[in-house]
Residue, then its C-alpha position, 0 to 999 in steps of 0.5 A: x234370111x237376113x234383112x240386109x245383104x252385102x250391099x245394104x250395109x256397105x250403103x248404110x256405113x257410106x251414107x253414115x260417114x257421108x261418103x260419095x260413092x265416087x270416093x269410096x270407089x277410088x279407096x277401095x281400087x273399085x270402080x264406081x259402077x262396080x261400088x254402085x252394083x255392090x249397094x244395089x246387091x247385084x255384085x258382090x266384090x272379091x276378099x281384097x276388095x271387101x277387106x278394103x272396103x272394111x278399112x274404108x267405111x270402118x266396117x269389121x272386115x271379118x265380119x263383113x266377109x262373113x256377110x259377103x260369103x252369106x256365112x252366117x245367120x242367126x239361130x232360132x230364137x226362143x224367149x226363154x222366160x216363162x214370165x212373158x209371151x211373145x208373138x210376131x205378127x208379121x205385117x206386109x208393106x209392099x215387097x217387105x214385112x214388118x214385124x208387130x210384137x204381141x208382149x204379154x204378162x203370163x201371169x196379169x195377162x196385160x198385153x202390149x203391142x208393140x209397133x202395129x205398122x198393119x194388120x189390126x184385125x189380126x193383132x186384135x184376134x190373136x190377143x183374144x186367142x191368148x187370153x190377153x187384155x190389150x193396155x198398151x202400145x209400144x212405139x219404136x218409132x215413128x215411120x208408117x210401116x210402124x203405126x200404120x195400124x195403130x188407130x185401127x188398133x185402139x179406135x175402140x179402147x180409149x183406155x189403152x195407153x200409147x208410148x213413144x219417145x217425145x221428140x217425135x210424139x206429135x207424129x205419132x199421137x194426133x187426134x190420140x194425145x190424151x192417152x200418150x205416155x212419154x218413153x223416158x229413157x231408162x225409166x221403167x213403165x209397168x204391165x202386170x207383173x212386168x216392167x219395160x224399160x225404154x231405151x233411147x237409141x236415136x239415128x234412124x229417126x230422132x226418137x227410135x227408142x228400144x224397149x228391154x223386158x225380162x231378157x227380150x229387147x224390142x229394137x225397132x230399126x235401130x239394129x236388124x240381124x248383121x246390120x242396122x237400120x239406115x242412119x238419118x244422116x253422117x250428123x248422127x251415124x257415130x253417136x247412133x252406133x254409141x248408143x248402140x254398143x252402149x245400151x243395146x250390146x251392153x245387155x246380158x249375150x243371151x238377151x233376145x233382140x227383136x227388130x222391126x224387120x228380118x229375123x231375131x237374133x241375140x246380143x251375143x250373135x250381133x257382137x259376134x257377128x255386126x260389121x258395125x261393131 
């Protein structure tokens, strides 16, 4: 199941351009109870009026007629390298889930985890389970479905190194600074054999930073399954899908995209499949 239905992309595309609903209504020929139906996923419009709405919010209109019909989802996926483990720890917050990532070295057995947004006990448990030493935790980005977990987490472990973007490193590390390591983008950090490069993609928040390793991209809220994560604001919606065309889907089609919520997917199925793109 997608983490975003119909209506939730043409919201995230209207608050992207900033658009009122009333003037996406009148140029679409809705009218705007019928828009505002459409974003709260309680309608869904016809083929003319999804084409129209494609045009409007410069949405790809195949695409988005796809996600109207619920014709598409991506196919299981499966890390290809024998180099890594990874696992999903799947946190609840409220009437949805967050995704924590569980990487580890095959041959180091260094892990790292990355967005612990809940469920530290668990996280803690299953690294045991695998034979994993924890020494780092990656942070997409700053919101509390994402960190929420993390000085449980590390509470214990004054060695395990903590990396986020700079532009929101105070949100993330106080009372946990002497152990912060900046994610510079493009600059590789290592754990055991394997070397993680951050990958900086601001617009959901102005530190949301991907991290790329051996064919698997942690992509936070930056990109779901057919959507991506809501933009701060119109000010940086065109530069938030820049960088994502030119850093995310730029990467190898089999690459495997892992997001902060719903299900994973590959650079090859969102360029296919992305209205945004």
């Amino acid at each position: 199941m997608l983490e975003d239905e119909f209506g939730d992309v043409v919201a995230k595309a209207r608050v992207g351009l900033g658009l009122p609903v009333s003037e996406v209504a009148r140029r679409s020929g809705l009218s705007q109870q019928d828009l505002e139906s459409i974003e709260s996923c309680r309608l869904r419009p016809d083929h003319e009026h999804v084409g129209l709405l494609a045009d409007v919010l410069s949405l790809d209109a195949m695409k988005l007629e796809e996600m109207a019909r619920d014709a598409w989802a991506p196919s299981p996926m499966h890390v290809a390298s024998a180099g890594i483990v990874v696992e999903n720890i799947s946190v609840p917050q409220g009437g949805y889930s967050e995704n924590c990532y569980i990487l580890g070295c095959a041959a180091s057995r260094s892990a790292a985890v990355v967005d612990p947004g809940g469920a530290a006990e668990e996280i803690k448990a299953r690294i045991s389970e695998l034979e994993l030493r924890l020494e780092l935790v990656l942070i997409t980005h700053a919101h509390g479905d994402h960190i929420g977990g993390l000085r449980t987490l590390i509470s214990d472990r004054p060695d395990i190194r903590l990396v986020n973007n700079q532009v929101e490193r105070d949100s993330v590390t106080r009372g946990l600074s002497n152990r912060w390591e900046p994610a510079k983008d493009g600059v590789s950090i290592d754990l055991g054999n394997l070397s993680i490069t951050p990958i900086f993609t601001p617009g959901h928040t102005p530190g949301s930073t991907c991290f790329h390793v051996d064919g698997v991209c942690f992509v936070g809220d930056t990109l779901f399954a057919g959507s991506i994560g809501r933009p701060s604001g119109p000010q940086v919606y065109d530069q938030m899908l820049a960088h994502i065309r030119a850093k995310v889907l730029s990467l190898p089609d089999d690459t495997v995209l892992l997001p902060g919520h719903g299900p994973a997917t590959t650079v090859g199925e969102e360029k296919a499949h992305n209205p945004f793109f």
